[in-house]
KELOBA-297715 format. One record per residue (C-alpha): x, y negated, z; residue number from 1; residue in three letters. Coordinates in Angstrom, 1 decimal. Each point is the difference from the previous one (the first is absolute). Layout:
BEGIN
SITE        u        v        w    nr   rest
SITE        X        Y        Z   NUM    Ala
...
# end
This chain:
BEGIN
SITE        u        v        w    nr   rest
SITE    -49.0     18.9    -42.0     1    Unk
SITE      2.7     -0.5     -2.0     2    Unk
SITE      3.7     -1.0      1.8     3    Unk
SITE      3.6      0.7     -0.3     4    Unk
SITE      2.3      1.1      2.4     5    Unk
SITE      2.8     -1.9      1.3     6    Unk
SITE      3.0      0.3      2.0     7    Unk
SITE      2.3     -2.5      2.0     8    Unk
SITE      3.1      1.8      0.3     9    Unk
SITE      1.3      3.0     -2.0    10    Unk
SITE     -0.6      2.4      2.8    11    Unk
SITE     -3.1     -1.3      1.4    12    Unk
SITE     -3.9      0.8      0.1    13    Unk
SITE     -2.1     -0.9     -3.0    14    Unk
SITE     -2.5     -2.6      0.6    15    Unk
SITE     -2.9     -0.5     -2.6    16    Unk
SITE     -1.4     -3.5     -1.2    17    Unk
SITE     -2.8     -1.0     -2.5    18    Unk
SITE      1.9     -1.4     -2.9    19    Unk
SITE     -2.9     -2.6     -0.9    20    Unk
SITE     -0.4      1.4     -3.8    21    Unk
SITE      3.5     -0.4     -0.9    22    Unk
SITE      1.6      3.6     -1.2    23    Unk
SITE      3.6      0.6      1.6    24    Unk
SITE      2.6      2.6     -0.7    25    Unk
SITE      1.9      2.1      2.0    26    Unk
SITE      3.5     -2.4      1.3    27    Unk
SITE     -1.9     -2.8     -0.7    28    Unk
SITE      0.5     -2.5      3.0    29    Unk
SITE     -2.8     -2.1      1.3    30    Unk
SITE     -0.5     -2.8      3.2    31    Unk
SITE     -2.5      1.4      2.3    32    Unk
SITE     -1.4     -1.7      3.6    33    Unk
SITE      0.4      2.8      3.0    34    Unk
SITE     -0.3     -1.0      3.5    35    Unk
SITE      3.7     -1.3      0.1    36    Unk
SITE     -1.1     -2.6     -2.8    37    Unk
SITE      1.0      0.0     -3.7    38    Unk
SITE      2.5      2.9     -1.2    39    Unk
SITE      0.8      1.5     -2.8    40    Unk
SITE     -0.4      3.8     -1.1    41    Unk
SITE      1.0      2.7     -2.4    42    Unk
SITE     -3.2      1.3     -2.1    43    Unk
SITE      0.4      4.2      0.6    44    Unk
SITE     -3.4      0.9     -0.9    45    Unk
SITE     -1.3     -1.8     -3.3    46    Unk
SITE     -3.8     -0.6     -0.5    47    Unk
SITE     -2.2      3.1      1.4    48    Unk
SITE     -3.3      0.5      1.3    49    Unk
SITE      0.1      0.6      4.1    50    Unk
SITE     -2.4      0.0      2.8    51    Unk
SITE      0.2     -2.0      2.7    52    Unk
SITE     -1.9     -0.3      3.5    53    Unk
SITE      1.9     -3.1      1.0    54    Unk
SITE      0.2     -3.6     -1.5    55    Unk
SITE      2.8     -0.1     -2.6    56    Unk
SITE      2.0     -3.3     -0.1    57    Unk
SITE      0.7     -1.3     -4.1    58    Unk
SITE      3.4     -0.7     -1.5    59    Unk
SITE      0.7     -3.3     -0.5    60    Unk
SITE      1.8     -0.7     -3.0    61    Unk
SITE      2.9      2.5     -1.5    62    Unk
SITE      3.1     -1.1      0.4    63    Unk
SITE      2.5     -2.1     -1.5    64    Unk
SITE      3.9      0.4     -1.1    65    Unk
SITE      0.6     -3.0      2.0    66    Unk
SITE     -2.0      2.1      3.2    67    Unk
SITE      1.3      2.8     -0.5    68    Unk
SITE      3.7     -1.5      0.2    69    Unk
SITE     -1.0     -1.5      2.9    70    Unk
SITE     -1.2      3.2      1.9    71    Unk
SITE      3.2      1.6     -1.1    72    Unk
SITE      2.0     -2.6      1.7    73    Unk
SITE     -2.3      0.1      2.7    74    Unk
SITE      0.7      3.6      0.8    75    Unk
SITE      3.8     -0.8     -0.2    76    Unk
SITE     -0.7     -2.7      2.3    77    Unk
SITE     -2.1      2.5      2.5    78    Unk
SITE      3.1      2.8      0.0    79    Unk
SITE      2.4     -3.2      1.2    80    Unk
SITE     -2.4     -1.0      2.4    81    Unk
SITE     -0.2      3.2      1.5    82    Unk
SITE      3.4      0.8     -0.2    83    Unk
SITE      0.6     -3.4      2.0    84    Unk
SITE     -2.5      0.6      2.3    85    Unk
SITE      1.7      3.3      1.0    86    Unk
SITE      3.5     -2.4      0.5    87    Unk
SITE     -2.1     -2.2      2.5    88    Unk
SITE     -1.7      3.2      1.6    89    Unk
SITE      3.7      1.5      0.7    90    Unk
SITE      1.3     -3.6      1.1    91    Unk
SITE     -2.3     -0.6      2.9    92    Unk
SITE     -0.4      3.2      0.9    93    Unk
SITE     -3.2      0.6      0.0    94    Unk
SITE     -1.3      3.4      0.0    95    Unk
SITE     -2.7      0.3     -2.9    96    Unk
SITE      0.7      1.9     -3.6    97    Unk
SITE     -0.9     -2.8     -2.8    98    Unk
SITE     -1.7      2.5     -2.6    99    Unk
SITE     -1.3     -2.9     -3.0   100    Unk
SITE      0.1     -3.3     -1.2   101    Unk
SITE     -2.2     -1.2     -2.5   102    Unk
SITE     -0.3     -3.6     -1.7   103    Unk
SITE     -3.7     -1.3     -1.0   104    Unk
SITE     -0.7     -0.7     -3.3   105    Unk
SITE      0.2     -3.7      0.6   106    Unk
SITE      2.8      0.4      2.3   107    Unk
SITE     -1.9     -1.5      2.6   108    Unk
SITE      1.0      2.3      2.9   109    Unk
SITE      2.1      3.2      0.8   110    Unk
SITE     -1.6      2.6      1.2   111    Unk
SITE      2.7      2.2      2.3   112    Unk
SITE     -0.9      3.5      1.0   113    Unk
SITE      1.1      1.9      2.5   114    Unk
SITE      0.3      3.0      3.0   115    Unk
SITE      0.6     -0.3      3.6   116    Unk
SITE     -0.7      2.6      3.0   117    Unk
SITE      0.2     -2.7      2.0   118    Unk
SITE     -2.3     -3.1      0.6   119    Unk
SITE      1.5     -3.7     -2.5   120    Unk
SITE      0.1     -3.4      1.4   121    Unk
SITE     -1.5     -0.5     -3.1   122    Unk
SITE      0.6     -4.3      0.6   123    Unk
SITE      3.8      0.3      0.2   124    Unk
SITE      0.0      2.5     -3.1   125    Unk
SITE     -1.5     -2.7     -1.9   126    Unk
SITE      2.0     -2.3      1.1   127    Unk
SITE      3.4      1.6     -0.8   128    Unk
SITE     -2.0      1.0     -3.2   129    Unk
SITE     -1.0     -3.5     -1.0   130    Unk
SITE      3.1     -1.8      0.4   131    Unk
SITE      1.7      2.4     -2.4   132    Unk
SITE     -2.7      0.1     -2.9   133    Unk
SITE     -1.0     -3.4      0.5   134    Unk
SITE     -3.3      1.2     -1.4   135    Unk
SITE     -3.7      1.2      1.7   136    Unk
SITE      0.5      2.9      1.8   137    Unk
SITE     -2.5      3.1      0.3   138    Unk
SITE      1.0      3.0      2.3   139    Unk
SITE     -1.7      3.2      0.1   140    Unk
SITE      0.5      2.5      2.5   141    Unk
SITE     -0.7      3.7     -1.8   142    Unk
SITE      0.4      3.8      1.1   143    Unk
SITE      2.4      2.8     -0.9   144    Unk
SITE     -2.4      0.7     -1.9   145    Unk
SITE     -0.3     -3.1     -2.1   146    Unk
SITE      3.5     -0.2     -0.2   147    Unk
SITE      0.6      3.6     -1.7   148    Unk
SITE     -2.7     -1.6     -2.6   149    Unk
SITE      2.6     -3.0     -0.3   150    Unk
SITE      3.2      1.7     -0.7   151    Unk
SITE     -1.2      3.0     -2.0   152    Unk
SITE      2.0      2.9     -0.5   153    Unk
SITE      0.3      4.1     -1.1   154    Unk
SITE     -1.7      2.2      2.3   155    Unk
SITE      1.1      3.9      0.6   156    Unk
SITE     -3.2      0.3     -2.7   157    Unk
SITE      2.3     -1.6     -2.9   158    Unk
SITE     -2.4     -2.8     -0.2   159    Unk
SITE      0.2     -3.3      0.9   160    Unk
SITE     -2.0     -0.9      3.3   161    Unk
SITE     -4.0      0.1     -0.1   162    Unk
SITE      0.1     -2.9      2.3   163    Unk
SITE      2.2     -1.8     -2.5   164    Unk
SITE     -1.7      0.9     -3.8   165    Unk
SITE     -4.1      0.7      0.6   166    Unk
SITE     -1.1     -0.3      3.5   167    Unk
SITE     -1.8     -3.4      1.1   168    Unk
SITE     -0.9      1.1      3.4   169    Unk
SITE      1.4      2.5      2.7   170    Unk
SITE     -2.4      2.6      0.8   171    Unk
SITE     -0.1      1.8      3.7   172    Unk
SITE      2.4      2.8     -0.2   173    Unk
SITE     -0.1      2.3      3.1   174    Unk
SITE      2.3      3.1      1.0   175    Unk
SITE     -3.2      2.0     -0.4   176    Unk
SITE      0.3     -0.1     -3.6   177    Unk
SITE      3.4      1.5     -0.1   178    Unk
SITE     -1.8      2.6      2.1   179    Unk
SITE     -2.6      0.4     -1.9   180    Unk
SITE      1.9      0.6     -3.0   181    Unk
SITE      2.7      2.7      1.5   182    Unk
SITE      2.8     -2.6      0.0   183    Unk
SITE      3.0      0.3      2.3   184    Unk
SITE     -0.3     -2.4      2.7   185    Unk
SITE      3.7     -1.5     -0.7   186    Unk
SITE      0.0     -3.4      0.3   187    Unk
SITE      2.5     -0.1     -2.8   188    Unk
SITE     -1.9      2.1     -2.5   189    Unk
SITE     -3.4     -1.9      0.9   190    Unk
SITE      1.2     -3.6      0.2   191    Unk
SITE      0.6     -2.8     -2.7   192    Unk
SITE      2.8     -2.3     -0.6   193    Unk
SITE     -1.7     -2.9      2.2   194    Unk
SITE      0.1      3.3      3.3   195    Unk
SITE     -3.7      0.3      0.4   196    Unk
SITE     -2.2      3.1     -1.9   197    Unk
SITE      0.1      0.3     -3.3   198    Unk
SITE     -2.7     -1.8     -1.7   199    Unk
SITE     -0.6      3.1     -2.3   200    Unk
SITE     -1.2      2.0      2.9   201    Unk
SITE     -3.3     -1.9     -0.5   202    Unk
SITE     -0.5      1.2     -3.8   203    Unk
SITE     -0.9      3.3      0.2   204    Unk
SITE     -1.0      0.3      3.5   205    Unk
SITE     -4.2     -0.3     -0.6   206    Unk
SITE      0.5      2.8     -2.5   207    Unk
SITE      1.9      2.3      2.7   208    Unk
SITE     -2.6     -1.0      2.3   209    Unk
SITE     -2.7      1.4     -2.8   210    Unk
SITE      1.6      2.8     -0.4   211    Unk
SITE      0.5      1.4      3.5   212    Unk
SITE     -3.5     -0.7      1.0   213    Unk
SITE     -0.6      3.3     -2.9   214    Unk
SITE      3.2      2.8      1.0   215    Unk
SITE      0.0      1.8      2.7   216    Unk
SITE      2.3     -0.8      3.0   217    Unk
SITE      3.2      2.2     -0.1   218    Unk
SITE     -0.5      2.0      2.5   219    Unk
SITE     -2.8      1.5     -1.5   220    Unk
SITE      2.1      0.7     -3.2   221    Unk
SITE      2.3      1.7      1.9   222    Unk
SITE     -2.2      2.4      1.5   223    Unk
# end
């Protein structure tokens, strides 16, 4: 089918939409519906042929100057909320890390991210929350994980996070891939920025685990 390939923030995952017969080009903005509700995108991926196993949602319309104004004061808007949200974090006390804020399209609600080891009175956080935005609050509770993909950032590769640029999901990573693969078992040479195993572990482990079943064990080779 024919689609093009989207992304919501510079650094994010592309996402791919029919785009209804209309030809788009690469920068081109456009308003598409995702489960949040109506948002607007950058076009990465022009028209192209792609197979898909999955139900592809359409674009809805591309977008105009007046929109994309809008979504640019909206993310101004979404780096003050945050930032204000960390002010009312540190002023109660409370012991969670707010990671991201983000605006909907409609303004509608404020989504607020964010990490905690420890279990939220999630009532009184909306509370506090509320009386400050004076707008619909939505909070969402994520990993170490989730909150790496958030903030981004240079890994000791020279790129910037997996997490952050291509990966949708998180994959099982296990310390016997780091075995598997001869790596030394330092937590600081086999752990991300977020402090759990690298998510690269998991990309060439199947063909480590190919390969093995077919040389001979070292001690063999060694006598």
């Amino acid at each position: 089918m024919e689609v093009i390939g989207v992304r919501y923030k510079d650094n994010g995952p592309i996402y791919y939409f029919l785009p209804k017969g209309r030809k788009f080009s690469k920068n081109d903005y456009v308003i598409v519906r995702s489960s949040k509700g109506k948002e607007i995108a950058k076009v990465l991926l022009a028209n192209h042929k792609r197979e898909f196993s999955n139900k592809v949602n359409k674009i809805v319309a591309k977008a105009t100057i007046n929109e994309i104004n809008k979504a640019k004061k909206l993310q101004k808007a979404s780096i003050l909320a945050l930032s204000r949200a960390k002010d009312v974090i540190h002023k109660y006390n409370l012991d969670i890390k707010m990671v991201n804020a983000k605006y909907l399209f409609d303004r509608s609600r404020l989504i607020l991210s964010f990490n905690s080891d420890n279990r939220v009175d999630f009532r009184k956080l909306l509370k506090i929350l509320a009386s400050h935005f004076k707008t619909r609050i939505e909070l969402r509770q994520i990993g170490v994980r989730d909150a790496a993909k958030f903030m981004g950032g240079i890994f000791s590769c020279g790129r910037q996070l997996c997490c952050s640029t291509f990966l949708k999901n998180f994959a099982p990573v296990s310390i016997k891939m780091a075995k598997r693969q001869n790596i030394t078992l330092n937590p600081m040479k086999i752990s991300g920025l977020c402090g759990r195993l690298m998510c690269c572990l998991n990309y060439e482990d199947e063909g480590y685990k190919n390969t093995r079943e077919f040389l001979p064990d070292l001690e063999e080779v060694d006598s």
